[in-house]
N, C-alpha and C positions, 0 to 999 in steps of 0.2 A: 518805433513800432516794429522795424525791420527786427534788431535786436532780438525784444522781449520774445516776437512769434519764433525766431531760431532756438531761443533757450527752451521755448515750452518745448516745439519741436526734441530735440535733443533731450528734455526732461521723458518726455514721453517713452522715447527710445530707451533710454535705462532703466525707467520702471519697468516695460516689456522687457526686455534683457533681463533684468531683476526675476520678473513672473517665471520665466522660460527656467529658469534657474532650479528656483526654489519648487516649480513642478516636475522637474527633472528628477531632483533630489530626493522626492517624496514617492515619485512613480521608482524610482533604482532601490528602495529602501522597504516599499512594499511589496516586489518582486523578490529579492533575497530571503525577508521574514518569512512569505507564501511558499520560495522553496524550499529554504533550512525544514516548515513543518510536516510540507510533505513526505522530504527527507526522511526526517526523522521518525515519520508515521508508516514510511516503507522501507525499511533497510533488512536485509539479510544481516540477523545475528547468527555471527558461528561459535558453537560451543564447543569445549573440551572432548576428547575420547573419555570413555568410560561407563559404566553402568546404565542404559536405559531410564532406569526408573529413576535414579540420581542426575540424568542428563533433562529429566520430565520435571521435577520437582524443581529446579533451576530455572529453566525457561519458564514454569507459570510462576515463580516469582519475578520475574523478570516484565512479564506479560500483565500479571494484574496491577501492576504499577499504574496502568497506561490503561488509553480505551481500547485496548485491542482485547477482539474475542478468542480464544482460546481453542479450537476445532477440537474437540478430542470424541464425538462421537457423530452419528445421524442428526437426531434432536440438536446441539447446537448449532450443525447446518442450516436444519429448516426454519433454526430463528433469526435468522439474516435479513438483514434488510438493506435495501438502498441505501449507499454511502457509510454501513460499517464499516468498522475494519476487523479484520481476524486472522490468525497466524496459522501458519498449517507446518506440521512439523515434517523434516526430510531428514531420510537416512543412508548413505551414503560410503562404503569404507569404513564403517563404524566410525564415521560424523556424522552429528546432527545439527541440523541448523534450522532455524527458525525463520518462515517467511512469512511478510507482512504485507497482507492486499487488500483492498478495498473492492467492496460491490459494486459494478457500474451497470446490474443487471440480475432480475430475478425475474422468471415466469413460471406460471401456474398453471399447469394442468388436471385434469381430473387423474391423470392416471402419471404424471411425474411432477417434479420441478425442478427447473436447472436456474440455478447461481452462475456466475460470472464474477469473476475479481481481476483486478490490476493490481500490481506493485509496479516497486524500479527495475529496471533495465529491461524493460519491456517484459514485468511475468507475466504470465497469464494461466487463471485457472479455470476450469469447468467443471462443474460438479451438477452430477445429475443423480438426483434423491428417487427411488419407486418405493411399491411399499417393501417390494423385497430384497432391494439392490444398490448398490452406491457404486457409482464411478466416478472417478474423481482424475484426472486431468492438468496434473499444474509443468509449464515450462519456462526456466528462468535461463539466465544468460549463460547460464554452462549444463544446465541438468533437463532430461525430461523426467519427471517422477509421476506412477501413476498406482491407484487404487481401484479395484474391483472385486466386490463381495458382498457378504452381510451384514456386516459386524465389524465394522471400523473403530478402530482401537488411536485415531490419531498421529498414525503414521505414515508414511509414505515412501516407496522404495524407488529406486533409480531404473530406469526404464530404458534408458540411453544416453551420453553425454554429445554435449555440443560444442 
């Protein structure tokens, strides 16, 4: 009897061992997938120097590949929703590069509304829509870039570096 109860004992003990294992393995494997998407859903793409309109034509084929929404005036602002994602373009030195965030925040006023987005390395932007006015707010791990006007063309100039 003493036996048989030790083996089951010790049986026990390696299938726990076993479990502890294979949910380890399962939890490191779902953790990496969830990052790489993230990743890959927030990266600063940097483009070539040269022509504007040939540096614009690039990035939205690059961008309608993907779900990502494409900023290029008011109107595609105010159709944002929680948990898009959409790119806003920066100009720089005569670079442009393309940045990728996610809404983690829109409110509604009678008389504005501001969006909210995250990307990586901490950006962050704010945008705030009237009916006459756009300002626009994005700071990423090297750049402040910002917008204020009427008539946003989808771009973004540098305001200060970091």
């Amino acid at each position: 009897m003493g036996l048989f109860q030790l083996s089951s004992n010790v049986g026990k003990v390696i299938f726990g061992l076993c479990l502890v294992i294979i949910l380890w393995f399962l939890g490191v494997n779902m953790n990496l997938s969830s990052s790489s998407d993230k990743a890959a859903a927030s990266k600063v793409v940097p483009v070539q120097r040269g022509d504007i309109s040939a540096v614009n034509a690039e990035i939205q084929n690059n961008i309608s590949m993907s779900n990502v929404k494409k900023i290029n005036n008011t109107s595609d602002m105010l159709s944002l929703e929680m948990g898009a994602k959409f790119s806003l373009l920066t100009e720089f030195n005569g670079e442009s590069n393309v940045i990728i965030l996610e809404v983690f925040d829109v409110a509604q006023n009678p008389k504005f509304t501001q969006i909210q987005g995250k990307g990586p390395n901490d950006s962050v932007a704010v945008i705030i829509l009237t009916p006459t006015l756009t300002n626009i707010l994005l700071k990423t791990s090297y750049n402040i870039f910002e917008y204020t006007g009427g008539d946003f063309k989808g771009i973004l100039s540098q305001v200060a570096v970091l």
